[in-house]
C-alpha positions in Angstrom: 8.9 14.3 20.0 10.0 15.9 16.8 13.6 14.5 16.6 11.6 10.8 17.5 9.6 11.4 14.1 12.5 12.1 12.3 14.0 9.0 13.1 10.5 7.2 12.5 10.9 8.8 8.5 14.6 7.6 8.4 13.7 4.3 8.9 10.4 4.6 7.3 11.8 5.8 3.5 14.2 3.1 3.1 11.4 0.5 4.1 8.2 1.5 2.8 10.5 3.3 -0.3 12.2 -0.3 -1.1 11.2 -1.8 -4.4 8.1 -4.2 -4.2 5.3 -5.3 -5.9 2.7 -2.0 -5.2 6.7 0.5 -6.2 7.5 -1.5 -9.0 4.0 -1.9 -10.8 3.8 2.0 -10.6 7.0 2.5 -12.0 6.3 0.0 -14.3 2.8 1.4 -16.0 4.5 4.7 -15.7 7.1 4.0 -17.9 4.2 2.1 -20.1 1.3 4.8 -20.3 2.6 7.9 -18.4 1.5 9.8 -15.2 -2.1 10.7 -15.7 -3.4 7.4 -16.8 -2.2 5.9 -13.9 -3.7 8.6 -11.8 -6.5 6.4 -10.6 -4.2 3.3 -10.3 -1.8 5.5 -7.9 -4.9 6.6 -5.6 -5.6 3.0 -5.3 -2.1 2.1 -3.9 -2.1 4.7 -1.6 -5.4 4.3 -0.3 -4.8 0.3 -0.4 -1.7 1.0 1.7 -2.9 3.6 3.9 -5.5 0.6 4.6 -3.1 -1.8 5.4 -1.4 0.8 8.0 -4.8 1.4 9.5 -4.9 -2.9 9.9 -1.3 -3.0 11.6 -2.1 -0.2 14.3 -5.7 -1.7 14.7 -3.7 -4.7 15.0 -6.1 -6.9 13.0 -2.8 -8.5 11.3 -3.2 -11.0 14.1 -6.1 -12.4 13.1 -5.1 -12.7 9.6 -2.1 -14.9 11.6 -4.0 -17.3 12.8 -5.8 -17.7 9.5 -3.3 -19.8 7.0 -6.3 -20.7 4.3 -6.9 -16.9 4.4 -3.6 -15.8 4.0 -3.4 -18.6 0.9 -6.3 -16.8 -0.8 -4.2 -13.4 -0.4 -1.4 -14.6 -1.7 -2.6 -16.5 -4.5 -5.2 -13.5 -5.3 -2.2 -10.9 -5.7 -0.2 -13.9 -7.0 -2.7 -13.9 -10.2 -3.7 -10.0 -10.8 0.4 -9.4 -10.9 1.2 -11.2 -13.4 -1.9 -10.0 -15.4 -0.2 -6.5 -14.6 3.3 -8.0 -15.7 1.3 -8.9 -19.2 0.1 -5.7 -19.6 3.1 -3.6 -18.8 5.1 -6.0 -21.1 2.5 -5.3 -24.0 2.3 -1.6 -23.6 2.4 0.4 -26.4 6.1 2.0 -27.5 7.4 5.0 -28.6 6.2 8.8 -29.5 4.5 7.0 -32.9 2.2 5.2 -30.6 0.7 7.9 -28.9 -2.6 7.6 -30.4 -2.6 3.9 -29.4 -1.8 4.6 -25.8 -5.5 6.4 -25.7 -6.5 4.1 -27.5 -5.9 1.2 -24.4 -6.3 3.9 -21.8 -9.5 1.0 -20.8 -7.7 -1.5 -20.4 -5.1 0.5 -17.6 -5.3 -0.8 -14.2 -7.6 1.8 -12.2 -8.8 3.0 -8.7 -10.4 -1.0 -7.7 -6.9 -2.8 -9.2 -4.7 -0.6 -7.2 -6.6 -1.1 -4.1 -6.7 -4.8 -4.2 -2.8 -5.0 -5.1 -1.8 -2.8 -2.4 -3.9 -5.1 0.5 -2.6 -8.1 -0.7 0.9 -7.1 -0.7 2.6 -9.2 1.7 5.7 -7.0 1.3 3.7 -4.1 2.8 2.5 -5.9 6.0 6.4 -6.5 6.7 7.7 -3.1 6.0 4.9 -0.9 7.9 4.9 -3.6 10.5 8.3 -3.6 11.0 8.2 0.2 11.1 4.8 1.0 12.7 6.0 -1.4 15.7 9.6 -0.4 16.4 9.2 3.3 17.2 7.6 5.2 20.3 6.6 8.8 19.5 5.0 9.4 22.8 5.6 6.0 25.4 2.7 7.0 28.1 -0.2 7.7 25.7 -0.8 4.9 23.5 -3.7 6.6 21.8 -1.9 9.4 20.7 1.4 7.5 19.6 -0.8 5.0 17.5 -2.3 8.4 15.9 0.9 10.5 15.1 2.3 7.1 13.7 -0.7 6.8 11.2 -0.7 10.2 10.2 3.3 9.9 9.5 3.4 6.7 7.9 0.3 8.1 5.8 2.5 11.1 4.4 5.3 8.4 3.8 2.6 5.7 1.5 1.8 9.2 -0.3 5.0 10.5 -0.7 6.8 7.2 -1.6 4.1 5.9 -4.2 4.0 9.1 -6.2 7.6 8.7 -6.5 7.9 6.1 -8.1 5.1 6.6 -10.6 7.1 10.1 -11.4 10.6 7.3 -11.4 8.7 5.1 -14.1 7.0 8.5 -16.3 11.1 10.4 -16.4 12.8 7.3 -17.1 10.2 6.3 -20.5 11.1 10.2 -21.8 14.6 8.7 -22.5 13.1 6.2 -24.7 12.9 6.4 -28.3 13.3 3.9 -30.1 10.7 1.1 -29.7 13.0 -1.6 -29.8 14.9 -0.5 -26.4 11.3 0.8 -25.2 10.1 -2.8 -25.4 13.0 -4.4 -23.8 12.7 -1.8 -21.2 8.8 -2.4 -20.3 9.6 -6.2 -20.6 12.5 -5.8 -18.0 9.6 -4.2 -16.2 7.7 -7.0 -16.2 10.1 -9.5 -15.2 11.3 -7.6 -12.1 7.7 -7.0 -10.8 7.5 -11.1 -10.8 10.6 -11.0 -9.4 9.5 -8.9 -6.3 6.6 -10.7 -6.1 8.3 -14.0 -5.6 10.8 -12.6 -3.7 8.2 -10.9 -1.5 6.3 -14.0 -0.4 9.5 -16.3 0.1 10.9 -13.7 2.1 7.7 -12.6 4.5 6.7 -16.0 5.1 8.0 -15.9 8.6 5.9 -12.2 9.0 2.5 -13.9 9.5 3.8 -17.0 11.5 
């Protein structure tokens, strides 16, 4: 059972790990407002993912199959609050000199509700755990038990993976000091969380079909 698990993580890192909307905006207001203003925004991913795991091995995703005008409203719902987060990452305040500032707009951080609601409407998410949740066995004869082990693994790996990247996003802004480059940098940001989110629903399209 134990070397099955290990091959569940290998496959499950790369996946889950990937950059994608829920990754990306961590890194993102990371980089932006540092780790423990996005505390609350991080506890919201990883519950929101944990969630969408607990759909998959439920499998409730079939349902939300068969329902197109709901999986519209999804789309376009996450469509929407991303680029809000793309504003707001690419409008962060810069530099040490803006310190004061960055308390200042602590408010107007995404928070616990935000992170939640991006992480169930990412359609990138219902691929990867899908793909992973459905291709491995951990124990063949006791369905009960396999779907169990699964969740609990795949759990560790949203945890793991999420906090990662917010850590990613916090190191790389310490190497930014002048507010020019910082600026560019949080703009990049922003573009390549659009990006992923574009890229996320052209590419999934065929995952709820």
């Amino acid at each position: 059972m134990l070397s099955k698990i290990i091959l569940l993580l290998l496959a499950a890192f790369p996946l889950m790990g990937s950059p994608g909307p829920a990754t990306l905006s961590l890194a993102s207001l990371g980089a932006a407002f540092g780790f423990q203003c996005c505390l609350r925004y991080l506890l919201g991913i990883i519950i929101g993912t944990t969630a969408v795991l607990l759909i998959i091995a439920t499998g409730v995703t079939a349902l939300i199959s068969v329902q197109p005008v709901m999986l519209i409203v999804v789309q376009l719902v996450a469509a929407v609050y991303i680029i809000y987060l793309a504003w707001k990452i690419a409008s962060a305040p810069i530099g040490p000199s803006d310190r004061h500032a960055k308390g200042r707009a602590i408010a107007g951080i995404p928070t616990f509700l935000p992170g939640i609601i991006l992480a169930i409407t990412n359609p990138k998410a219902f691929a990867a755990i899908g793909a992973v949740y459905s291709g491995h066995i951990i124990i063949p004869a006791q369905a009960g038990w396999d779907g169990a082990i699964k969740v609990a693994v795949l759990a560790a790996v949203i945890a793991v993976v999420n906090m990662t990247w917010l850590a990613f996003g916090v190191t790389f802004s310490r190497f930014l000091t002048n507010p020019l480059i910082g600026r560019i940098i949080n703009i990049v940001f922003a573009v390549l969380l659009l990006c992923s989110v574009g890229l996320t629903l052209l590419g999934n399209q065929s995952f709820y079909r």
